[in-house]
Backbone of each chain as ProteinMPNN parsed JSONL, in Angstrom:
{"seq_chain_A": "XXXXXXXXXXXXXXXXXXXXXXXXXXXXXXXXXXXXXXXXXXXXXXXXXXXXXXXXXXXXXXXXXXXXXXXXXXXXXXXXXXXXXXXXXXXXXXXXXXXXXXXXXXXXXXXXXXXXXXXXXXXXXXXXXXXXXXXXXX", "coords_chain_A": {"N_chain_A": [[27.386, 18.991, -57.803], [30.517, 19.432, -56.105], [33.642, 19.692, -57.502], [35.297, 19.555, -55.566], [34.543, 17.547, -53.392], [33.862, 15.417, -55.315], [36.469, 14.975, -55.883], [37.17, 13.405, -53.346], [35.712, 11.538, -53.105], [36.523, 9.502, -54.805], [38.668, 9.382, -53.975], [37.942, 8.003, -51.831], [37.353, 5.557, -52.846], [39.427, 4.677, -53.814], [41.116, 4.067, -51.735], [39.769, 2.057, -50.245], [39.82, 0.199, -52.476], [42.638, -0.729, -52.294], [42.638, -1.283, -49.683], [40.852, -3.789, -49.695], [42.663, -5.041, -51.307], [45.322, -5.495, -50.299], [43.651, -7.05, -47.879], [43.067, -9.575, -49.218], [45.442, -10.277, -50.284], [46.624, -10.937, -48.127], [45.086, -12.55, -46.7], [45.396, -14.67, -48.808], [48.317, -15.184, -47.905], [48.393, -15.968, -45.584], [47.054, -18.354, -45.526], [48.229, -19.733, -47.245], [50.501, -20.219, -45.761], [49.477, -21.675, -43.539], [48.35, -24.119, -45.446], [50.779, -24.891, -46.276], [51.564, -25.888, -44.175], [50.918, -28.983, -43.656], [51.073, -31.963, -43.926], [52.253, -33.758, -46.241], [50.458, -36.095, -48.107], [47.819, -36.174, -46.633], [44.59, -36.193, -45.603], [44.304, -32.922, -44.934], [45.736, -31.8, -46.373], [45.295, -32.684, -48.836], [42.614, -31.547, -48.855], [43.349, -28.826, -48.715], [44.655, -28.042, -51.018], [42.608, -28.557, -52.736], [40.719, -26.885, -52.206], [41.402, -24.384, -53.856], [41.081, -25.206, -56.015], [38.647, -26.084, -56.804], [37.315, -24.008, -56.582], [38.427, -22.239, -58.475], [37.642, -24.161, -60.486], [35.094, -22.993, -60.305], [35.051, -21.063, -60.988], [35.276, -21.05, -63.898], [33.961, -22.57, -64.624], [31.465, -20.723, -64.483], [32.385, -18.335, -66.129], [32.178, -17.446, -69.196], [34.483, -18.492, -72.24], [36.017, -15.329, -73.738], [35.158, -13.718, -76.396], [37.377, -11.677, -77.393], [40.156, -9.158, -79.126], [41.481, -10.493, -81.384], [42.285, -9.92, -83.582], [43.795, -7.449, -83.317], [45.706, -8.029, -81.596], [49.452, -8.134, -80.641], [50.717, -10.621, -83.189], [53.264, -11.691, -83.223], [56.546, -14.034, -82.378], [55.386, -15.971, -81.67], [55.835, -18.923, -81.758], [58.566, -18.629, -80.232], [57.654, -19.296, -77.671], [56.278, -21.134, -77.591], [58.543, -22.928, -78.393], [60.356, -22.502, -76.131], [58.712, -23.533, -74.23], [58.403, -26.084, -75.365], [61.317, -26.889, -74.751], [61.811, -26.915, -72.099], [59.6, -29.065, -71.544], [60.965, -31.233, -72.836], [63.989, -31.294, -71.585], [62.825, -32.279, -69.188], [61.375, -34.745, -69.378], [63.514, -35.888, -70.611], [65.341, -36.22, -68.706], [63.435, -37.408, -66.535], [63.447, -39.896, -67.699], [65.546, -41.018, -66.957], [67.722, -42.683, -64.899], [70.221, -42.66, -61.633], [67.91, -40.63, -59.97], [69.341, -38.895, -58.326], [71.427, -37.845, -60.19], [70.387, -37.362, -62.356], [68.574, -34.476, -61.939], [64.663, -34.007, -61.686], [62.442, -31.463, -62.372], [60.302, -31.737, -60.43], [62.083, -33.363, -58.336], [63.588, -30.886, -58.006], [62.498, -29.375, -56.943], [61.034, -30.498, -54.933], [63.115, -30.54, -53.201], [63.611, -27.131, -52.443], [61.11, -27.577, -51.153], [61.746, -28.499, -48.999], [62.275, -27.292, -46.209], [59.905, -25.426, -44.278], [59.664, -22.299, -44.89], [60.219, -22.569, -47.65], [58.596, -23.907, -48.717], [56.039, -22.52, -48.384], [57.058, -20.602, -49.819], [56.251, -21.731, -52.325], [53.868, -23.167, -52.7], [52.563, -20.117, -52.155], [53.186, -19.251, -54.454], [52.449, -21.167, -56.33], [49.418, -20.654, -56.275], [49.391, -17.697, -56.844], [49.824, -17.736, -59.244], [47.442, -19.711, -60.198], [45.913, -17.148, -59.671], [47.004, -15.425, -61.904], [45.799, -17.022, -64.092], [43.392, -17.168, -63.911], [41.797, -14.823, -63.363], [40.94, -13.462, -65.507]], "CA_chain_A": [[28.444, 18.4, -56.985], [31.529, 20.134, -56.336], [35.173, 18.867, -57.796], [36.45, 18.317, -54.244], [33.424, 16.567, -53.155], [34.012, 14.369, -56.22], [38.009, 14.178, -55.935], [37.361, 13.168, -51.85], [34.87, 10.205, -53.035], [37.288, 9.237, -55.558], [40.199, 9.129, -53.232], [37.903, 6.615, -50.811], [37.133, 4.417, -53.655], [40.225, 3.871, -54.266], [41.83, 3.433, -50.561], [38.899, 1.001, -49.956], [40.334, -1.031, -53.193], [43.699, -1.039, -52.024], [42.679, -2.208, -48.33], [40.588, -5.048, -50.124], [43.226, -5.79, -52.361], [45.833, -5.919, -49.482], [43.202, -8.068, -47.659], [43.29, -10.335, -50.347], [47.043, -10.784, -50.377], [46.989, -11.082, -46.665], [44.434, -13.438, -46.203], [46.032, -15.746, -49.262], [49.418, -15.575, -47.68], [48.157, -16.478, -44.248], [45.933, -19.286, -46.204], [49.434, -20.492, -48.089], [51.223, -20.316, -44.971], [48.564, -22.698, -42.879], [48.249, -25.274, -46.477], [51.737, -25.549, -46.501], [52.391, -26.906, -43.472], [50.109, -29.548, -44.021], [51.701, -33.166, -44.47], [51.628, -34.593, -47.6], [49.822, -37.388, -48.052], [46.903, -36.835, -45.477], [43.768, -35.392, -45.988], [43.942, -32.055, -44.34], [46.885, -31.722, -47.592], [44.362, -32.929, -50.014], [41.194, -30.526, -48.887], [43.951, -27.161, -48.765], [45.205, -27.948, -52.323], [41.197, -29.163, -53.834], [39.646, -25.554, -52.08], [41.621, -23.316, -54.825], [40.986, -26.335, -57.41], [37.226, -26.218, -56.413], [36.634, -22.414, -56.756], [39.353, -21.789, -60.378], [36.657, -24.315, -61.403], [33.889, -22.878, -60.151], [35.164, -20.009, -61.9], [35.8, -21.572, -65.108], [32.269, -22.782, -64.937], [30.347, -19.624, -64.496], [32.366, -18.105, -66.811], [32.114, -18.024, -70.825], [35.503, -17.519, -73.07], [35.603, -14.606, -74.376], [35.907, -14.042, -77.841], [38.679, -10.778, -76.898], [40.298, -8.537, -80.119], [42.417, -11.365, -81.761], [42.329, -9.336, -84.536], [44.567, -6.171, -82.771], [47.243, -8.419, -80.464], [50.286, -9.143, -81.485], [51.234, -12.422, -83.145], [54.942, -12.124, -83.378], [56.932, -14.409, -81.164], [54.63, -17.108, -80.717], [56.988, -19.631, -82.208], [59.219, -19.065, -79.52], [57.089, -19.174, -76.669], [56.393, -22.843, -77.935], [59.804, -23.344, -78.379], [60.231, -22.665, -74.541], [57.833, -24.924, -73.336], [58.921, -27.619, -75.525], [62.897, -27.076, -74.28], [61.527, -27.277, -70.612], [59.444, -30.293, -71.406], [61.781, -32.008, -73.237], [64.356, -31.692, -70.593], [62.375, -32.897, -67.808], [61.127, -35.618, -69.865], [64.949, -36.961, -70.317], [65.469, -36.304, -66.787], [62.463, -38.379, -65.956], [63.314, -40.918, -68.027], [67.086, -41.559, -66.868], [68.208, -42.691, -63.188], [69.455, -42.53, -60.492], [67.362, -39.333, -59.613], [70.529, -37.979, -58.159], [72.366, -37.401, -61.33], [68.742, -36.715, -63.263], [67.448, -33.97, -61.34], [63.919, -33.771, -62.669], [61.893, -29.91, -61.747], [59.88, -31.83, -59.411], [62.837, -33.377, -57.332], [64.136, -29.729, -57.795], [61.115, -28.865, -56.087], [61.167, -30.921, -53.392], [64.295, -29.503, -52.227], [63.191, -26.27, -52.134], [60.272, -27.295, -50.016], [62.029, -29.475, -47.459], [62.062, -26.478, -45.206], [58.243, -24.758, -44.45], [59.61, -21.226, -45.756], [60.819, -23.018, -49.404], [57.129, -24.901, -48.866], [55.434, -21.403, -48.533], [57.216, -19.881, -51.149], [55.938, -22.393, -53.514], [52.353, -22.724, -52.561], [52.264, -19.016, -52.26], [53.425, -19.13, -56.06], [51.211, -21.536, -57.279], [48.422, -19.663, -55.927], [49.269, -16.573, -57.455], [49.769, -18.251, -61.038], [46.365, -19.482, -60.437], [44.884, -16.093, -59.926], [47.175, -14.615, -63.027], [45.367, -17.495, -65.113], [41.941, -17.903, -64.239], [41.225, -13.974, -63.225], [40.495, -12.975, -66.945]], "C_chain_A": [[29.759, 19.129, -57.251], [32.82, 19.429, -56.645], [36.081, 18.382, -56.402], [35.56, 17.559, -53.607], [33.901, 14.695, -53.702], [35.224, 13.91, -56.02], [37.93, 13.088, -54.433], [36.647, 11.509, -52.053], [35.68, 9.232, -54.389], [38.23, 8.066, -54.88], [39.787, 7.852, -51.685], [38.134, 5.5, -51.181], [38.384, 3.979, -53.633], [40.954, 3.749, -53.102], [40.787, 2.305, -49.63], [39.551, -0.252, -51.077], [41.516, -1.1, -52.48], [43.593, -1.602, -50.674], [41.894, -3.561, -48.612], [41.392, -5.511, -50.713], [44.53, -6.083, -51.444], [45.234, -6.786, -48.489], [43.245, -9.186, -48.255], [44.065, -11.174, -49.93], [47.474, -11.139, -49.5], [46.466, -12.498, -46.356], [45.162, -14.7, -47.355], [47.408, -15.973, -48.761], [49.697, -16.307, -46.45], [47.684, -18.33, -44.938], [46.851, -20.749, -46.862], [50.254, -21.037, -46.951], [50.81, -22.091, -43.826], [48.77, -23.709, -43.789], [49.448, -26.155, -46.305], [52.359, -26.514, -45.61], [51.996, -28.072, -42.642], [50.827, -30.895, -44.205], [51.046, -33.434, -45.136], [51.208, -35.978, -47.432], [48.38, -37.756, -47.171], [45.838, -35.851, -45.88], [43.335, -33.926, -45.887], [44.772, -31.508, -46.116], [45.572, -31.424, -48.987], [42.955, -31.565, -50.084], [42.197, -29.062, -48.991], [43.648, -27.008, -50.149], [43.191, -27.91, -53.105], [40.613, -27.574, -53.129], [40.037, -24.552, -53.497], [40.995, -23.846, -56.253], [39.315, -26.094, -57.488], [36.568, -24.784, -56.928], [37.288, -21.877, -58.066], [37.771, -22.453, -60.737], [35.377, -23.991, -61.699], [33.469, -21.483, -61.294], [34.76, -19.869, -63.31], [34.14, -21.876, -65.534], [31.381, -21.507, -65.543], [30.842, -18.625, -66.11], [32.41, -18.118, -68.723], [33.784, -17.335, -71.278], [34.963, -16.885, -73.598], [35.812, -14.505, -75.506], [37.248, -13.177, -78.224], [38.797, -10.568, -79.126], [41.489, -9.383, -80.871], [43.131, -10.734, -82.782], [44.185, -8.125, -84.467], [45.534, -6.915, -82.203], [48.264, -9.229, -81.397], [50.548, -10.505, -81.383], [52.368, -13.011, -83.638], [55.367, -12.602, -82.327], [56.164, -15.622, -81.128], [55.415, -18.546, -80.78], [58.132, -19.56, -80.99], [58.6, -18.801, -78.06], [56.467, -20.876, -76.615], [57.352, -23.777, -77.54], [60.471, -23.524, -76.915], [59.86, -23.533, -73.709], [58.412, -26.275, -73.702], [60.361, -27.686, -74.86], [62.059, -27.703, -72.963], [60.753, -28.83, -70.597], [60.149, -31.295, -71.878], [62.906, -32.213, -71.864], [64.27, -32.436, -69.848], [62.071, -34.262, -68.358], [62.522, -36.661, -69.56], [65.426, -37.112, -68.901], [64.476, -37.45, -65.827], [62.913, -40.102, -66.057], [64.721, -41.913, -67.598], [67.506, -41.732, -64.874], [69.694, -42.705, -63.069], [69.601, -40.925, -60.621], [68.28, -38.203, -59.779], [71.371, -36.896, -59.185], [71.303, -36.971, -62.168], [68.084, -35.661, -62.638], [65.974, -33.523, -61.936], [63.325, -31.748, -61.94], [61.149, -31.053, -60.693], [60.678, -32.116, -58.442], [63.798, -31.88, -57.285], [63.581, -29.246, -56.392], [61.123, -29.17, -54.526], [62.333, -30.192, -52.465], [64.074, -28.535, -51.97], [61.91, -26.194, -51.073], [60.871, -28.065, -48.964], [62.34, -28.446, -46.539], [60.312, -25.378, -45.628], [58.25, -23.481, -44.954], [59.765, -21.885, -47.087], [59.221, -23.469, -49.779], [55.803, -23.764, -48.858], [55.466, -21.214, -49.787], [56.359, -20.533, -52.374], [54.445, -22.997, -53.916], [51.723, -21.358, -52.773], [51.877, -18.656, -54.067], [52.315, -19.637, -57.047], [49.908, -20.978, -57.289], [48.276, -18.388, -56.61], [49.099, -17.012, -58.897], [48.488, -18.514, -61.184], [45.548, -18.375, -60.852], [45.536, -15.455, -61.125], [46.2, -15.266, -64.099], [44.157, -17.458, -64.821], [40.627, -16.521, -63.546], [40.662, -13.325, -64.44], [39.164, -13.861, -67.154]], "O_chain_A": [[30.109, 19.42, -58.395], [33.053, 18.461, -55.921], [36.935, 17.529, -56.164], [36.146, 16.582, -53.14], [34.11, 13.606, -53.168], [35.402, 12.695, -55.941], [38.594, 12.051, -54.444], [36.948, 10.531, -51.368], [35.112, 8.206, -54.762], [38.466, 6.864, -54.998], [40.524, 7.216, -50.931], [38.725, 4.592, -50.598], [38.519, 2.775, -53.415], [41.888, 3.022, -53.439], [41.085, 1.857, -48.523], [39.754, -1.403, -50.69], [41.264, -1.965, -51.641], [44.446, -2.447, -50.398], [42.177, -4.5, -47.868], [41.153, -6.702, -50.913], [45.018, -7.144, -51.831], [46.094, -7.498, -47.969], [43.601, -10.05, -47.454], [43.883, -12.284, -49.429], [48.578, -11.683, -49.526], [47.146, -13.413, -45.891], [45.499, -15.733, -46.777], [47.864, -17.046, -49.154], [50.68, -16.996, -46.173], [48.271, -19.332, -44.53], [46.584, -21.945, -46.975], [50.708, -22.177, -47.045], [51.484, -23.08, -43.541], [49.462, -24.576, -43.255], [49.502, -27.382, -46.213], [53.154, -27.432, -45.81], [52.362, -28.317, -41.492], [51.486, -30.645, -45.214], [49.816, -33.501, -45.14], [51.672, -36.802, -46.644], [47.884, -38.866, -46.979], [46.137, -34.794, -46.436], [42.332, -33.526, -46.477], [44.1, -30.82, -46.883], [45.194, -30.478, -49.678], [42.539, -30.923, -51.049], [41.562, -28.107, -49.44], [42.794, -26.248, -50.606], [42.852, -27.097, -53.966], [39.833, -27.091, -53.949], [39.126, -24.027, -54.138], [40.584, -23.208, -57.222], [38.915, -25.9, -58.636], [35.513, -24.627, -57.542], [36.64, -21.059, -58.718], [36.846, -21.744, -61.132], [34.664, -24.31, -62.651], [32.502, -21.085, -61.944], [34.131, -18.946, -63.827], [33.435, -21.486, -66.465], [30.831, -21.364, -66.635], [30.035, -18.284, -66.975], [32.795, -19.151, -69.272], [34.247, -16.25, -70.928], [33.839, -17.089, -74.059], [36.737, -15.202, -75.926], [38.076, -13.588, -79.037], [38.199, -11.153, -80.029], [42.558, -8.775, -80.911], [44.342, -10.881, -82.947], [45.18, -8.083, -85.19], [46.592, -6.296, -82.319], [48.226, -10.145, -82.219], [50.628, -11.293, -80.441], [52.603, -14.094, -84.174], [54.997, -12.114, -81.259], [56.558, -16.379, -80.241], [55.534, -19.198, -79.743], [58.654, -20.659, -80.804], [59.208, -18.01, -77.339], [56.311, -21.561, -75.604], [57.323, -24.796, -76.851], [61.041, -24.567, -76.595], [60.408, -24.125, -72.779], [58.771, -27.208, -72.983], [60.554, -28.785, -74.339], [61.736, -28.89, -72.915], [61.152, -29.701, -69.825], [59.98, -32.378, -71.319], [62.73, -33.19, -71.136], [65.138, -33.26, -69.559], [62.614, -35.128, -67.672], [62.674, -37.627, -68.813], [65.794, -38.093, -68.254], [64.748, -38.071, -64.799], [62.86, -41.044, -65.267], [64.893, -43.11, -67.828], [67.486, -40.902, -63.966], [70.419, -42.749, -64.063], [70.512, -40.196, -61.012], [68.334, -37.232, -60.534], [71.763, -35.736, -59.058], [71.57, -35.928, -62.764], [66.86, -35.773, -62.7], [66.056, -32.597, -62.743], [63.982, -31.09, -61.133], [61.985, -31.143, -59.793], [60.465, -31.45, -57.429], [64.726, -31.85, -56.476], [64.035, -28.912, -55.298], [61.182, -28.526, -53.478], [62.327, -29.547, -51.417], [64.271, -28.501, -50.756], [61.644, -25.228, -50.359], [60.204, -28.172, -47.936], [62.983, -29.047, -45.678], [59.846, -24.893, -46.659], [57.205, -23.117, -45.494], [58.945, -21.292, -47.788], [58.739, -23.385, -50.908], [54.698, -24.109, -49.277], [54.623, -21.411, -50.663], [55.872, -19.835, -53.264], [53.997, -23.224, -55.04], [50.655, -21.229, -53.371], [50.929, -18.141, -54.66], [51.647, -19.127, -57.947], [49.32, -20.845, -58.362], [47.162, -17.987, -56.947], [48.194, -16.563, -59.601], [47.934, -17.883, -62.085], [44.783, -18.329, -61.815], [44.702, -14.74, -61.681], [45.716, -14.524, -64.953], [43.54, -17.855, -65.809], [39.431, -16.677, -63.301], [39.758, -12.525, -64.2], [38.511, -13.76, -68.193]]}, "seq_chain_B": "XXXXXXXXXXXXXXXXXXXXXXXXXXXXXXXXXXXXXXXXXXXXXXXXXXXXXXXXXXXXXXXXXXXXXXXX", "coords_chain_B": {"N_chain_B": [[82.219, -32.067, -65.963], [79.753, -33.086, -63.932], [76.919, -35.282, -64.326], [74.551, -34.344, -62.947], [74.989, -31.384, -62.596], [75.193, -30.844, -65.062], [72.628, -31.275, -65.768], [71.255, -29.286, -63.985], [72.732, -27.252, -65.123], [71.378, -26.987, -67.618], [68.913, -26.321, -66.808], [68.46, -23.972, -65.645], [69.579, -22.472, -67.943], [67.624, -22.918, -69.544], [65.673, -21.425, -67.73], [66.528, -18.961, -67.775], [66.053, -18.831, -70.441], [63.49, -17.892, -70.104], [62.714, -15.854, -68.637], [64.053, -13.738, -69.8], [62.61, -13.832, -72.167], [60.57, -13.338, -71.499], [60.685, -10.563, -70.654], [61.489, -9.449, -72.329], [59.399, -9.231, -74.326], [57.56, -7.998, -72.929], [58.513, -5.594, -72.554], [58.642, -5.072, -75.557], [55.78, -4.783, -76.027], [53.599, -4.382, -77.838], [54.185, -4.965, -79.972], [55.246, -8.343, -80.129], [53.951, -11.144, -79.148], [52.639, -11.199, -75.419], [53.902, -12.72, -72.223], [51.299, -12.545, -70.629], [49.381, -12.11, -73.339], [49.606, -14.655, -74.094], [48.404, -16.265, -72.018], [46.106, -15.236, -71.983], [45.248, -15.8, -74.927], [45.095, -18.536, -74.125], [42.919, -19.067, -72.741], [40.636, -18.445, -73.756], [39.803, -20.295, -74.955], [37.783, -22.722, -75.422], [38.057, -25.802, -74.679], [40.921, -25.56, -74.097], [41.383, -23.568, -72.074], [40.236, -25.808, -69.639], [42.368, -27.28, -69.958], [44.615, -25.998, -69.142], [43.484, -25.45, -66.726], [43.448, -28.159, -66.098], [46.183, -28.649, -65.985], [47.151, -26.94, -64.121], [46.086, -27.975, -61.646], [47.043, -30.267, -61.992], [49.918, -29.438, -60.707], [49.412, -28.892, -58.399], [48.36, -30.802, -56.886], [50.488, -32.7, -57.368], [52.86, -31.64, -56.12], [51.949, -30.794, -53.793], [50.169, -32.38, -52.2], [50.426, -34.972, -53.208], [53.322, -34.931, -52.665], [56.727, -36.032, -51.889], [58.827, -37.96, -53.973], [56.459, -38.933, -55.422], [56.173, -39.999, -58.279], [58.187, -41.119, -58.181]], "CA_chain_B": [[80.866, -31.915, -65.268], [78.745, -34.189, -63.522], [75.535, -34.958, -65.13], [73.579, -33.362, -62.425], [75.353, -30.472, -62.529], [74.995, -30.296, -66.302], [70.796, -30.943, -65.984], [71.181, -28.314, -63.32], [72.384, -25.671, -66.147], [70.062, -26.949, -68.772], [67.489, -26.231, -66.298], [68.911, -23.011, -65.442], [69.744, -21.727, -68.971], [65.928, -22.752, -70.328], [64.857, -20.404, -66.693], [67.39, -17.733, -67.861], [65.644, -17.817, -71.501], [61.921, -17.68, -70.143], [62.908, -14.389, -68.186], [64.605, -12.899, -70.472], [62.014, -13.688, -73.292], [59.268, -12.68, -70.679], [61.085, -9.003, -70.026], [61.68, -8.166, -74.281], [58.471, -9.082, -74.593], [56.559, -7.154, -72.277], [58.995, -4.577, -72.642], [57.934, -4.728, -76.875], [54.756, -5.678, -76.39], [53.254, -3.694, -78.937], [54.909, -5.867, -81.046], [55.487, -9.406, -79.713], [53.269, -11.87, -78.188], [53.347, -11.097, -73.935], [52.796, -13.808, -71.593], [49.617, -12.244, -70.652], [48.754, -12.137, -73.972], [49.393, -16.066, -74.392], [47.531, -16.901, -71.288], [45.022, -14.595, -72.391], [44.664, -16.73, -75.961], [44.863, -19.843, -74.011], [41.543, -19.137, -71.788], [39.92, -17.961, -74.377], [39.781, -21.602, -75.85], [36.459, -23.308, -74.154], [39.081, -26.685, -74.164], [42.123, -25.057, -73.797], [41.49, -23.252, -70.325], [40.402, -26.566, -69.081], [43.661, -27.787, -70.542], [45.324, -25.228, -67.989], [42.954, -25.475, -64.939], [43.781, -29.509, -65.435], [47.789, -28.886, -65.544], [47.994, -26.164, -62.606], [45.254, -29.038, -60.566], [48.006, -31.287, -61.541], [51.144, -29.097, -60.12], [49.38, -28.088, -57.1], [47.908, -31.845, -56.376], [51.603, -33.28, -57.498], [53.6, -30.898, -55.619], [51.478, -30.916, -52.353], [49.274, -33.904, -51.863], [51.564, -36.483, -53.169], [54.741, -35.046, -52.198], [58.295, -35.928, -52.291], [58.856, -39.238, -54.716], [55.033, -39.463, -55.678], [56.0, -40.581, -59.208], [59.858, -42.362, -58.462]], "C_chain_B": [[80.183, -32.996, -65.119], [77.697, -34.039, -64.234], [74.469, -34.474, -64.349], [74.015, -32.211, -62.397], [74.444, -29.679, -64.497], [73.269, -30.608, -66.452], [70.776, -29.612, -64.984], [71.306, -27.158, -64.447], [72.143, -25.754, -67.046], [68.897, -26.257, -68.534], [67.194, -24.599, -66.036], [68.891, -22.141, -66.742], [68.23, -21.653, -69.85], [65.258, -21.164, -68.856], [65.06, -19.262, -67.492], [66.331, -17.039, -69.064], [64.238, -17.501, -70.962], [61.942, -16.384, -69.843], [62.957, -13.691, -69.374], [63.682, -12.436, -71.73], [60.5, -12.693, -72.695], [59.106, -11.282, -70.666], [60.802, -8.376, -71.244], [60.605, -8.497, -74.511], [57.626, -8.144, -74.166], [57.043, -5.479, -72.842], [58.741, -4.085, -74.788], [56.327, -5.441, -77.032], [53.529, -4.758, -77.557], [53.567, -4.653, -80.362], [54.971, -7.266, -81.332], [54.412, -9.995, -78.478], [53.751, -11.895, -76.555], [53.205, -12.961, -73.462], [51.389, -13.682, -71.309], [49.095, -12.584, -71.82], [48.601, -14.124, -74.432], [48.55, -16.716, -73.569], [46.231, -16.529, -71.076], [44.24, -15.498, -73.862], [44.211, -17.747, -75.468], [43.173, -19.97, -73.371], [40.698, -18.706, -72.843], [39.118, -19.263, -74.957], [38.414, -22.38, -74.974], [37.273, -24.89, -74.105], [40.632, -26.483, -73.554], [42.2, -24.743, -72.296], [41.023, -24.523, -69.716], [41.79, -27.654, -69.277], [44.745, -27.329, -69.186], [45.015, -25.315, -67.064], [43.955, -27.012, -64.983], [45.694, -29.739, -65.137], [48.184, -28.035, -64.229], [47.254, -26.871, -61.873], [46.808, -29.967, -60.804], [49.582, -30.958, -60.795], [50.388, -29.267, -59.183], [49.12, -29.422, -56.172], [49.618, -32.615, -56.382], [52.71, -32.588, -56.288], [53.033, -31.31, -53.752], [50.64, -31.646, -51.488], [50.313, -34.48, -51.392], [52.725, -36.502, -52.909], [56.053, -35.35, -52.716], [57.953, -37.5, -52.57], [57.471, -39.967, -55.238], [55.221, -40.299, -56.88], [57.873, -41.141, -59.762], [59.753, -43.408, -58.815]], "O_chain_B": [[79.989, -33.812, -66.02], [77.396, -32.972, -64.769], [73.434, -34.158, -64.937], [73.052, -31.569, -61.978], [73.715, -28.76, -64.871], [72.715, -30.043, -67.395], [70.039, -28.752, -65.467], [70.419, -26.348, -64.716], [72.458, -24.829, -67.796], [68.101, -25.753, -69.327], [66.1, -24.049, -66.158], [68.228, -21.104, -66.696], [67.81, -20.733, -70.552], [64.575, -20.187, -69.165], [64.121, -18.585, -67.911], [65.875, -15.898, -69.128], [63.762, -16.575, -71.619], [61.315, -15.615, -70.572], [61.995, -13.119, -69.886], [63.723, -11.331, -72.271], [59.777, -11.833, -73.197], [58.024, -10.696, -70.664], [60.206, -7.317, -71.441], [60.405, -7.786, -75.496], [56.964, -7.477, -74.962], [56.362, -4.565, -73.307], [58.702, -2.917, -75.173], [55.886, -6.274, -77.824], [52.396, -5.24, -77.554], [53.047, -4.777, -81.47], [54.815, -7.637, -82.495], [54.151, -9.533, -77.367], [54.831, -12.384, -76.224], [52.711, -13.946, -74.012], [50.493, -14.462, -71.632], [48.216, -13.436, -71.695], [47.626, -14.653, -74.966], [47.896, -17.656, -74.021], [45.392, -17.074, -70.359], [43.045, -15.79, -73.912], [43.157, -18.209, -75.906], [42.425, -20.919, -73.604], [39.579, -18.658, -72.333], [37.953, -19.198, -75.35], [38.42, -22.4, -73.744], [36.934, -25.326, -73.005], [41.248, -27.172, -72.742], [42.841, -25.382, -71.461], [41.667, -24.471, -68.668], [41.965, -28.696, -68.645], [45.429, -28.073, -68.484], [45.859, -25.316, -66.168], [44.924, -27.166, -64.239], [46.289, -30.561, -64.44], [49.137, -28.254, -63.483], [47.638, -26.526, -60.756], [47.542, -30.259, -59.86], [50.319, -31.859, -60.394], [50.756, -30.373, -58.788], [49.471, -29.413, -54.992], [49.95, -33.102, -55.301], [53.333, -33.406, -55.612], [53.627, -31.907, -52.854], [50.481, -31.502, -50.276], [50.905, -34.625, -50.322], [53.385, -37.538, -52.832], [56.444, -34.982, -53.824], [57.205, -38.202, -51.889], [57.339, -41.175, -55.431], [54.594, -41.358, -56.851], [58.467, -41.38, -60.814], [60.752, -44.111, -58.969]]}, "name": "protein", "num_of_chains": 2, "seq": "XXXXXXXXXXXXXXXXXXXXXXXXXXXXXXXXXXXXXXXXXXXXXXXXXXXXXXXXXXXXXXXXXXXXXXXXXXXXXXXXXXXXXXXXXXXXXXXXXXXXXXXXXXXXXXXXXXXXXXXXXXXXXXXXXXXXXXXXXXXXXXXXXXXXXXXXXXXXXXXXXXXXXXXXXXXXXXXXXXXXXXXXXXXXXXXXXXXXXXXXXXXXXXXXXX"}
């Protein structure tokens, strides 16, 4: 086999991944776009949100943790990556726990505001969607 | 300052540090735990990643099911 043979079957492989992997991104943004504008509270809402929920787990199922090089990654920092989470939950917590709303904003009535228009209601479906696939593609 | 103002830049200054911790990390990650690498430990956990499927089921069901004032 000759080297441009090989570079030419190379160079499909990989403009075949990139048109699946822009399919992908297309078809979930179309997918986010349709979910979102979905009223809450009614079942069409409920079956968008339970299809991604349905297939992470299906995921989650099939696959086994791995046991990965625990050994080799670093484990500086972790202490404040804790520390993070707890600020943010703490926050919201006091925010939860204190009325009226108004003056408490918690992240979810953040939230809401940002979706009370169907682009803010994209954006934020789109998002969660992607966080899914950062967490549950490994 | 109003007190929504001032949860506004609590809420704001915890965002500011996640970035910021997110960027010197990646950017030393040789060194310092990434996010990848934390959400990489966490799945690793055979309770843990269901720990995570069940909190991003609960944003995505909280957020877009139940809507605006699900738990006022």
């Amino acid at each position: 086999m000759t080297e441009h043979t090989e570079t030419a079957r190379r160079s499909r492989r990989v403009s075949w991944r990139t048109a699946a992997v822009g399919a992908a991104v297309a078809a979930a943004l179309g997918y986010s776009w349709v979910a979102s504008g979905l009223r809450p509270f009614t079942h069409p809402a409920a079956v968008a949100v339970s299809i991604p929920l349905v297939a992470t787990g299906v995921v989650l199922l099939r696959s086994r943790p791995r046991a990965g090089d625990a050994t080799e990654a670093p484990r500086r920092g972790w202490w404040v990556w804790v520390a993070l989470f707890a600020a943010l939950m703490a926050s919201e917590l006091i925010s939860y726990r204190l009325s009226p709303r108004i003056d408490h904003p918690t992240l979810s009535s953040i939230a809401d505001a940002i979706m009370s228009t169907h682009p803010g209601r994209f954006a934020m479906f789109a998002a969660w969607l992607a966080v899914g696939y950062w967490l549950f593609r490994r | 300052m109003s007190s929504a103002n001032l949860t506004y830049a609590v809420y704001a200054a915890i965002a500011a540090l996640w970035v910021l911790w997110i960027v010197f990390t990646f950017a030393r990650r040789n060194r310092y735990v990434t996010a990848d690498g934390v959400a990489a430990r966490l799945m690793r956990g055979p309770i843990a990643r269901w720990v995570v499927w069940a909190s991003w089921a609960f944003v995505g069901w909280h957020l877009f099911v139940r809507g605006r004032g699900a738990f006022e």
